[in-house]
C-alpha positions as CSV (number, residue, x, y, z in Angstrom):
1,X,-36.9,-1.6,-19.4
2,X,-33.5,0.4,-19.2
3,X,-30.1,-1.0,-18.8
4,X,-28.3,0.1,-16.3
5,X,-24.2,-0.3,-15.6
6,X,-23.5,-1.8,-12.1
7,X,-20.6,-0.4,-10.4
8,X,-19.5,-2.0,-7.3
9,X,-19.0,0.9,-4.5
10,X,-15.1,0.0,-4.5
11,X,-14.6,1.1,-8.1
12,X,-16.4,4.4,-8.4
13,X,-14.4,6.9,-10.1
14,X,-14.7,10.2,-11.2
15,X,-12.4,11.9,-13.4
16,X,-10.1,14.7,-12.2
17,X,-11.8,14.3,-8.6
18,X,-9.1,11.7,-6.4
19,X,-12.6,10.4,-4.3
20,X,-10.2,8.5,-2.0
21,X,-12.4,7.6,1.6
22,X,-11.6,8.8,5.0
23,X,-10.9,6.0,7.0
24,X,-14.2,4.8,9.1
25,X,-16.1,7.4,7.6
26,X,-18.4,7.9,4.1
27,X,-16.4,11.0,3.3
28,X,-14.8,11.0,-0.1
29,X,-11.3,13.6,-0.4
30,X,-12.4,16.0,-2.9
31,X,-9.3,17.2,-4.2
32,X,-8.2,17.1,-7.9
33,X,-6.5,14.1,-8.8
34,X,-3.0,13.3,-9.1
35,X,-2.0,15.8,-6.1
36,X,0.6,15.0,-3.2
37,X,-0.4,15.4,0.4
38,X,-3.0,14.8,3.0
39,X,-6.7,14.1,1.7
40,X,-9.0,16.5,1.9
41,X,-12.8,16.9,2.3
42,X,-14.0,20.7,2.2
43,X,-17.5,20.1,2.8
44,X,-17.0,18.9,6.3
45,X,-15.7,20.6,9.3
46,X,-16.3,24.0,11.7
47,X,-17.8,26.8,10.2
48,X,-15.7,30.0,10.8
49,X,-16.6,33.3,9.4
50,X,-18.7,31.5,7.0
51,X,-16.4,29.1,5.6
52,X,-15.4,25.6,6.2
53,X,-12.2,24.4,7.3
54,X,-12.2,21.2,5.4
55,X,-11.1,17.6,6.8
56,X,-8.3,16.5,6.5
57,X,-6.5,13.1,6.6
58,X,-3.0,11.3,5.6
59,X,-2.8,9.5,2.5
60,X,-2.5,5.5,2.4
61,X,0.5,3.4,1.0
62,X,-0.7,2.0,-2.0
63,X,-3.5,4.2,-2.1
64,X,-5.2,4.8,-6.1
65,X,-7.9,6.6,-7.1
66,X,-11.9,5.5,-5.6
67,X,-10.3,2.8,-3.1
């Protein structure tokens, strides 16, 4: 039998990634962490000329890292 660590969905983190979610959504920002601005999510969004525009949302008061 292996032991295995249990982490709660709320307290996910991964280092250097923020991982903050989009509102109503399962879409994690994937910027680098400790940045100032809107939330992003580059795997998501219209395809144009082969490249995603990303999407994007504001950041939360009191928002930290893997909310």
């Amino acid at each position: 039998m292996s032991a295995q660590r249990k982490t709660l969905e709320k307290n996910v983190e991964i280092p250097g990634i923020c991982f903050i979610r989009q509102p109503e959504s399962t879409r994690r920002c994937t910027l680098s962490a400790g940045y100032y601005g809107a939330h992003r999510h580059f795997y998501s969004g219209q395809l144009t000329h082969g490249f995603r525009a990303a999407t994007g949302w504001r950041q939360r008061p009191g928002e930290n890292q893997a909310d």
